[in-house]
OpenMM code with the backbone's topology and positions (N, CA, C; nanometers):
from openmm import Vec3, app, unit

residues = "UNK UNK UNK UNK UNK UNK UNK UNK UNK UNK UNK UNK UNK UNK UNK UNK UNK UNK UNK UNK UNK UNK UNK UNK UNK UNK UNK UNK UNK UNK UNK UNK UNK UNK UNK UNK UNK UNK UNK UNK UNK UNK UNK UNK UNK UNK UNK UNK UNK UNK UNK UNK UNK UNK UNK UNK UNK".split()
positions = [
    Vec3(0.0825, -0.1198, 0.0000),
    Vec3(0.0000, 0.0000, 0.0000),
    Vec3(0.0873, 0.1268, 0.0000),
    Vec3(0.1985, 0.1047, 0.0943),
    Vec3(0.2653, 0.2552, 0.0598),
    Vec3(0.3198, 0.2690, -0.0593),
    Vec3(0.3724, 0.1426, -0.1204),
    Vec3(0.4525, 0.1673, -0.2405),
    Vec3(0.3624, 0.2415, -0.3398),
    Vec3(0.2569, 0.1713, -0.3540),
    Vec3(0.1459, 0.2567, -0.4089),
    Vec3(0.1020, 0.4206, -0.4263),
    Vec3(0.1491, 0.4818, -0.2736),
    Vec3(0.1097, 0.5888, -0.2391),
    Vec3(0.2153, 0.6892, -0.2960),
    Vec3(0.3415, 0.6038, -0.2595),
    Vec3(0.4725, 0.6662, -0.3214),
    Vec3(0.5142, 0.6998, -0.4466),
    Vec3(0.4287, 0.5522, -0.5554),
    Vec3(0.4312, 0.5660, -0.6527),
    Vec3(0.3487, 0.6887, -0.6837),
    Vec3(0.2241, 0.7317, -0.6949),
    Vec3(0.1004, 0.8067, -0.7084),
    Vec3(0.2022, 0.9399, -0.6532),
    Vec3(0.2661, 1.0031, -0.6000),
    Vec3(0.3151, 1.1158, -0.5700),
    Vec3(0.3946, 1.1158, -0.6584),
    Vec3(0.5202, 1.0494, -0.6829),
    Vec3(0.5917, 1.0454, -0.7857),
    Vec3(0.5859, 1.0761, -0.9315),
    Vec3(0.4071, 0.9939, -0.9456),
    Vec3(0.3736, 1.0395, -1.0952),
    Vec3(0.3320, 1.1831, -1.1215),
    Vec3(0.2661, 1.1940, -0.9782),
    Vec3(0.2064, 1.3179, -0.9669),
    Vec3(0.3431, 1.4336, -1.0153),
    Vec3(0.4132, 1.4426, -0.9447),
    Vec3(0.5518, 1.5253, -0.9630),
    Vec3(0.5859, 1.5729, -1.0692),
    Vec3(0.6074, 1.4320, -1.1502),
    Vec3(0.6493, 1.4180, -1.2769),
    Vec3(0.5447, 1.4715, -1.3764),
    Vec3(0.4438, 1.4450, -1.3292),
    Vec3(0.3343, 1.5220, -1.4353),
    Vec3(0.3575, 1.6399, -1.4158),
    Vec3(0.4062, 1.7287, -1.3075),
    Vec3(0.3950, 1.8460, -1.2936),
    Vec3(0.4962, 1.9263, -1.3528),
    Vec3(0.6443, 1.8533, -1.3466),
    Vec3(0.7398, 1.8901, -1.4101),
    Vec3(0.7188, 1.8645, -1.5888),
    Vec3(0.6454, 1.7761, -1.6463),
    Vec3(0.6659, 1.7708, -1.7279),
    Vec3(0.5497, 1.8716, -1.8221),
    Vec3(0.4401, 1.8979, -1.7320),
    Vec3(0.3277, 1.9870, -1.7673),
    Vec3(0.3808, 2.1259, -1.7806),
    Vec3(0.4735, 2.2073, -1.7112),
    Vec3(0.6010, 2.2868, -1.6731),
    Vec3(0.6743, 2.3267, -1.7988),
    Vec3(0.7286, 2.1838, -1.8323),
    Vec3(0.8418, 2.2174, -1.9486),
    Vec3(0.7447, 2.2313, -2.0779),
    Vec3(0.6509, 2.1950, -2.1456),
    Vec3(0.5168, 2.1532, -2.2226),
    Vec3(0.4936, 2.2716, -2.2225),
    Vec3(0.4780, 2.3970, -2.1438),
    Vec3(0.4038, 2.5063, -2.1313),
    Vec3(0.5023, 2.5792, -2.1588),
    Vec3(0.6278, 2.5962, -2.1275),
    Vec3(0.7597, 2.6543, -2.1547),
    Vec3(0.7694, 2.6669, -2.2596),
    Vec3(0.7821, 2.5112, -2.3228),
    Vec3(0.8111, 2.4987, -2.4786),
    Vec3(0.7380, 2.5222, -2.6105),
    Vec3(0.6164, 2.5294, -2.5347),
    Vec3(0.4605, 2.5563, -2.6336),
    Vec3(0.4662, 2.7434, -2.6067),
    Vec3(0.5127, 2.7822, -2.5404),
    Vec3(0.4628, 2.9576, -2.4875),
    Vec3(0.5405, 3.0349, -2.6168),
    Vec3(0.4519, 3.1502, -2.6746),
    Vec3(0.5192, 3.2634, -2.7046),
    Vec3(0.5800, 3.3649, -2.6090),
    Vec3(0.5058, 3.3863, -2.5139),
    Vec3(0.5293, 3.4740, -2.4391),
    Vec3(0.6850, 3.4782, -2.4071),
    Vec3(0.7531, 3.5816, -2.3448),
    Vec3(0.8971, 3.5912, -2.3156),
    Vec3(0.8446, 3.5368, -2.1576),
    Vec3(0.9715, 3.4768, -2.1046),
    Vec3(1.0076, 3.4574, -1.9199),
    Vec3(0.9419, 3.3116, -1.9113),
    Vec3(0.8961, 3.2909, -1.7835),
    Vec3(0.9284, 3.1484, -1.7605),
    Vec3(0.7698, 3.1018, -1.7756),
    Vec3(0.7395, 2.9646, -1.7761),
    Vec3(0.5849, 2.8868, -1.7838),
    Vec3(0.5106, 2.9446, -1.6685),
    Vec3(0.6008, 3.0018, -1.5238),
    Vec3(0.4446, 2.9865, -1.4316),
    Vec3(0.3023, 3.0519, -1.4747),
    Vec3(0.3558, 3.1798, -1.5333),
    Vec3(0.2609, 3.2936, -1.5975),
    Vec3(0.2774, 3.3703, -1.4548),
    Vec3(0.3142, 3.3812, -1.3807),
    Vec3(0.3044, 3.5126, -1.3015),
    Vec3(0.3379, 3.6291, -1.3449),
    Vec3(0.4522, 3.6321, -1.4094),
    Vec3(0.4977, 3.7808, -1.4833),
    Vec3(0.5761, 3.8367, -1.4096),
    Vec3(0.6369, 3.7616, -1.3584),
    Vec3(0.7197, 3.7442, -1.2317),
    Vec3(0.8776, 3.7648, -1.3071),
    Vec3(0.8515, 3.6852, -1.4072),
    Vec3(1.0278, 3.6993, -1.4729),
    Vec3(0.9705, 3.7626, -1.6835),
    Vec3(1.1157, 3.8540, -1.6653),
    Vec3(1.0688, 3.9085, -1.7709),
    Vec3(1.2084, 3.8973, -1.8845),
    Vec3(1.1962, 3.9263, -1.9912),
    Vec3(1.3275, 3.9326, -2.0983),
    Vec3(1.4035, 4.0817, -2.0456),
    Vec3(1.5441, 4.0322, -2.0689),
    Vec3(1.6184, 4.1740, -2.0868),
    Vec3(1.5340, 4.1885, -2.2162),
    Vec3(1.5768, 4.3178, -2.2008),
    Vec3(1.5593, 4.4455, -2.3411),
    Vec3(1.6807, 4.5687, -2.3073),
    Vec3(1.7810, 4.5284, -2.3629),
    Vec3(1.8633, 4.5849, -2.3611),
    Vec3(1.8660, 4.7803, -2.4420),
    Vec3(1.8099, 4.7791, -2.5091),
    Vec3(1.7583, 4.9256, -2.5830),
    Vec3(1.6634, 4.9850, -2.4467),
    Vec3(1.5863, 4.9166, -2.4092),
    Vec3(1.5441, 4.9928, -2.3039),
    Vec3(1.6365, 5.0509, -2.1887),
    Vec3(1.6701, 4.9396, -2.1491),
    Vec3(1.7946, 4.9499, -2.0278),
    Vec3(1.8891, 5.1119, -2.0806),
    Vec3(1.9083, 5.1020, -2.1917),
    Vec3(2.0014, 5.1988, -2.2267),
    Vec3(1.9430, 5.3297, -2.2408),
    Vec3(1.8121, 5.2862, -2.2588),
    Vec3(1.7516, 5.4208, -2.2780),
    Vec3(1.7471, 5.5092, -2.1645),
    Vec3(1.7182, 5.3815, -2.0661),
    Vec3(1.6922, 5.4710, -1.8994),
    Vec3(1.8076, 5.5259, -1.8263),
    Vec3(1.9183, 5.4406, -1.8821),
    Vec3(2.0288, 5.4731, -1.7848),
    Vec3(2.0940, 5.6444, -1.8711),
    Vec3(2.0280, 5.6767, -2.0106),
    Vec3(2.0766, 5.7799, -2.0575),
    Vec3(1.9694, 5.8995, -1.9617),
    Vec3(1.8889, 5.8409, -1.9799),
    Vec3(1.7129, 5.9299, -1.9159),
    Vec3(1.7994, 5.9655, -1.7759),
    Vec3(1.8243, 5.8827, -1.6943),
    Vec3(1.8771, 5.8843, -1.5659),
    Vec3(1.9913, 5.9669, -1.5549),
    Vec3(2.1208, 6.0070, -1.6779),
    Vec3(2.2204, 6.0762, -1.6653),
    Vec3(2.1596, 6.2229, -1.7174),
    Vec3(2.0936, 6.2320, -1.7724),
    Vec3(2.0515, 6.3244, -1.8273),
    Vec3(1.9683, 6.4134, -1.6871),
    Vec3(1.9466, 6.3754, -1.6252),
    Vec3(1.8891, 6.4560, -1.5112),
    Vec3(1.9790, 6.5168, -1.4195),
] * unit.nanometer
topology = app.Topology()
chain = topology.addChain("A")
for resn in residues:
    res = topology.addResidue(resn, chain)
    for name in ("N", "CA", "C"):
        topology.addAtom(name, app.Element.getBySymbol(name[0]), res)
């Protein structure tokens, strides 16, 4: 019975990791699968833009 239980978490896991990478690999979006919006792409033209915006003051 536990092996059972152990097994059933295990798959569970694995479904989760593999549901994870599936969503990663299927996404247009830039940054990572969770969808929080939590992680984003550099954009380096921006970056540069601000740090000129920022000297400029």
């Amino acid at each position: 019975m536990q092996e059972i239980l152990i097994l059933l978490i295990f798959l569970a896991a694995v479904a989760y990791l593999v549901r994870m990478f599936w969503r990663q690999a299927k996404s247009n979006e830039p940054g990572c699968a969770k969808g929080c919006g939590g992680c984003s792409t550099l954009n380096p033209d921006l970056i540069e833009k601000q740090i000129k915006a920022a000297n400029r003051k």
